[in-house]
Every structure is written in structure tokens, then in C-alpha cells.
N, C-alpha and C positions, 0 to 999 in steps of 0.2 A: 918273354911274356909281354905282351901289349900291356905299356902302360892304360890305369884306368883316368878316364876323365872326370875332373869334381864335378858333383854336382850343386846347380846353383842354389843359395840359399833362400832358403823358404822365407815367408812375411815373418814368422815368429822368428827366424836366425836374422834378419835383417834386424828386426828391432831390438832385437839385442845388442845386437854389434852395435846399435849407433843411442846408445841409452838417452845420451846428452841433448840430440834432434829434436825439438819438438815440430808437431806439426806445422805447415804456417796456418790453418785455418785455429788451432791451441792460441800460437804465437799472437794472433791477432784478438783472440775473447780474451788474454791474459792483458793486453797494452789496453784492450777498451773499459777493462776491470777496474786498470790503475787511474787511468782516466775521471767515471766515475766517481772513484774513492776520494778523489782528489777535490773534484767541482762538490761533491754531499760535505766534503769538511770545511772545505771555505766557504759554503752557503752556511752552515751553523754555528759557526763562525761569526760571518758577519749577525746573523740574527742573533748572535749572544752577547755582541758590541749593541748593539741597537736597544736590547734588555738591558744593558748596565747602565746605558745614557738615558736609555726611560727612569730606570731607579734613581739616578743623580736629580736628574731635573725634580722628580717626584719631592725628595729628602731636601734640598736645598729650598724647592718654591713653598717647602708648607712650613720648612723651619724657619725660613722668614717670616712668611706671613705670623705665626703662632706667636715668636717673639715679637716683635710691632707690637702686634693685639695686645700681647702680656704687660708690653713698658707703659701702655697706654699714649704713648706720644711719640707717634711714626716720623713725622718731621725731623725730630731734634735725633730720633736713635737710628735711623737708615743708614748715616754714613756709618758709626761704630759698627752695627750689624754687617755691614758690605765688608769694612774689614777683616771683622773676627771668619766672616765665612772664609773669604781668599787666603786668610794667612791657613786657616786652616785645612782647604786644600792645597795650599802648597806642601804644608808641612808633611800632607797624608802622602802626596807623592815623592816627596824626600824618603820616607822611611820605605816607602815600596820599590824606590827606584826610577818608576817610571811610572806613567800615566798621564801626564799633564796636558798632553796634546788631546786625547782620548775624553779627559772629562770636564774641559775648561768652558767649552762648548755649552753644557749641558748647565753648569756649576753657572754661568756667565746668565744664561737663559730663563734660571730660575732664582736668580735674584731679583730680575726686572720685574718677571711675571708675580714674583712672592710681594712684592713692595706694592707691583699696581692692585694687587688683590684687597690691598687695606688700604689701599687710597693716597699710596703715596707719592713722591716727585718721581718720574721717571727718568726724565732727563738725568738727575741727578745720580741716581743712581747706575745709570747706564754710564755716564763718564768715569763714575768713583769703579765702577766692576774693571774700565778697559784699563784704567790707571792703575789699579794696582793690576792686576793681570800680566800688562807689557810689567812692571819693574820687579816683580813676583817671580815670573820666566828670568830672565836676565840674574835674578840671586842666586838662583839655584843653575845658572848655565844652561838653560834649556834654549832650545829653537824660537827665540824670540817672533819672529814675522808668521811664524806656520801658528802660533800657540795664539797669537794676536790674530790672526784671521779666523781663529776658530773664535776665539771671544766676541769677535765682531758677529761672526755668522748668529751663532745664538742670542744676541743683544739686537738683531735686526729679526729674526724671526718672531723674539718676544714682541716686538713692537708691533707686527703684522699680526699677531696671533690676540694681542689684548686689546686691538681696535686702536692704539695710539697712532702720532702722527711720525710717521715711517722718516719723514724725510728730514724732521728734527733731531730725531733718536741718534741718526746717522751721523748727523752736521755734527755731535757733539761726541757722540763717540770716536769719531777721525779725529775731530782735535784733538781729543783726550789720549787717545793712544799716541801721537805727532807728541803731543807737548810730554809724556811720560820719557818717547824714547829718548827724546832730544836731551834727557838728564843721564842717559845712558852713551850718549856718541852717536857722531855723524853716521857711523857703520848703520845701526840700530836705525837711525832717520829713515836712513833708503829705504834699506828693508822692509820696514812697517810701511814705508809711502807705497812702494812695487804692491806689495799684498794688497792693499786698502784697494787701490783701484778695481781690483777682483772682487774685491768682498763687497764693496757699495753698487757694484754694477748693475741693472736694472733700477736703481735709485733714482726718481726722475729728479734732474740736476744737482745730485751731490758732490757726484765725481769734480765736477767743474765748481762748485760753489765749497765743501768743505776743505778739497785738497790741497792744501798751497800749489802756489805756482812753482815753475822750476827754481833752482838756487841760480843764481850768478856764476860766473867764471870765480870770480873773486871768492864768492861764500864757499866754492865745492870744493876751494884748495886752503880753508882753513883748517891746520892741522887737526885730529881727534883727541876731545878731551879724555 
């Protein structure tokens, strides 16, 4: 008897046999899906960071300004108030873990803006925000120079944003974070000096007028307190 010859298999017996196969034109609406999914979640995302630092600045500039008004003597109670805010974001990002890079910015931002709203020192207050900030980061182990340059960012944006004089705000903020680290170690000096340069850029002549000059040979091989 003549063997018979199979017959080939049909589209439906193919696709069965190969269940696993997806098409490549499947294969590709499936990668441009994940795609997609991926860019819609880090866009809401970010606009959900950008809502939290709006709320921060919000809570922070009107809780100053309200207390000022209340003590009736913004002068003498600005630096206590600058404190009780810092320690009390620090302390918020102690118990949550983390945050302090995320809201120091915003926290920093709306002290200046809260204190100039009632008419007070800004300078002042912008040194007392970076001072404790850098030694506030440093207690709790955080990223000293990144968490300083967010403080800075928002102490120069308040300055441009309430009409003050931008290139003051600046001069005294860099010392003020410089002379904070410098109670922390040489390490902490550089670092805060590398950032600063970033963060005052567009500052017409800050970089060159607040920044110290380099160290010495002698000063950069003094051991770390």
C-alpha cells in the first residue's frame, strides 16, 4: 500500500502548535503599551512631587507669617520661629524615613517668603534657614551637599520671587552654609563648596565674591575634625 503523505497544517493547526508565538506586529503594540505605562506614571509622579512642594511652601510661608503677626514682634521672634520650623522638619523626616532632600527646598523657601510677608530681616533669616539645614542634614546622616543645595535653591528663588536683593540673599547664604559645615569637617566643607558653586550660578558675582578661595596645600592636609 502507498504510504499516505500528511497533510500540511492549516493556520488554525499552526496556531496551535506554536500557542507561545505572538505575532511581531502583537509583540510590538505590547512593548509600545509598557512604554506608555511607564512615561503616564513618572509624569504623575512628578506632578504629585511638585503638589507636595506646592503644599510645603504653602504650610510653612503662611505658618510663619501667622506666628510673627501673633508674637507681635517679628524682629526679636524670627530666629526662634526659623528654628522651631527646621527642627520640626527634621524631626518629620526622622519618623517617616525619608524626605528631607524632597521638602527642604520648599520648607527653606517659605520661611524667607513667610518672614518677608511681615516685614522682616531677610538676610537673617535666610542665613539662620541654611545654618541649621547643613547641621540638621548632618544629625540625622542625610546627604549633606545635595540637601544644602536644595536649601539654597529655594532661599535664592524666595529672594527673586519677593523682589529682594538677589545677590545679598546669596553672599550670606554661602557663608552661612561654609561656616555651618566647617563645625561638621573638612569632608562636609568641600562638598557644600562643589554644590554652592551650582547653586549660586547665574548670581552676577557671587560665585567669585561669596565663595572662599581655594585652601592652601598646608590648610587641605589638616587632619578632619
Amino acid at each position: 500500500m502507498a504510504e499516505k503523505k500528511a497533510k500540511p497544517p492549516t493556520k488554525k493547526e499552526e496556531t496551535t502548535m506554536n500557542p507561545t508565538e505572538a505575532p511581531a506586529k502583537e509583540t510590538e503594540e505590547m512593548m509600545g503599551k509598557a512604554g506608555t505605562t511607564v512615561k503616564d506614571g513618572i509624569i504623575n509622579s512628578l506632578k504629585g512631587v511638585g503638589e507636595i512642594e506646592n503644599q510645603i511652601l504653602a504650610l510653612v510661608r503662611n505658618t510663619v507669617a501667622d506666628t510673627l503677626k501673633a508674637t507681635g514682634s517679628v524682629a526679636n521672634e524670627t530666629l526662634t520661629v526659623t528654628k522651631d520650623v527646621l527642627q520640626a522638619t527634621i524631626k518629620a523626616t526622622e519618623e517617616v524615613g525619608t524626605g528631607l532632600v524632597l521638602s527642604v527646598k520648599s520648607v527653606a523657601k517659605g520661611l524667607v517668603m513667610g518672614v518677608n510677608d511681615v516685614g522682616g530681616d531677610v538676610l537673617s533669616v535666610a542665613k539662620q534657614a541654611i545654618k541649621g539645614t547643613v547641621k540638621g542634614a548632618a544629625e540625622i546622616g542625610g546627604d549633606v551637599a545635595q540637601i544644602t543645595r536644595r536649601a539654597v535653591d529655594g532661599i535664592i528663588e524666595a529672594a527673586k520671587e519677593t523682589g529682594s536683593n538677589v545677590e545679598d540673599v546669596a553672599k550670606v547664604t554661602v557663608n552661612g552654609a561654609i561656616e555651618a559645615a566647617g563645625s561638621i569637617g573638612n569632608t562636609a566643607v568641600k562638598a557644600v563648596k562643589d554644590v554652592l558653586v551650582g547653586a549660586v550660578e547665574g548670581v552676577k558675582e557671587v560665585a567669585c565674591t561669596a565663595l572662599p578661595k581655594p585652601r592652601s596645600a598646608s590648610e587641605t592636609s589638616t587632619p578632619e575634625k
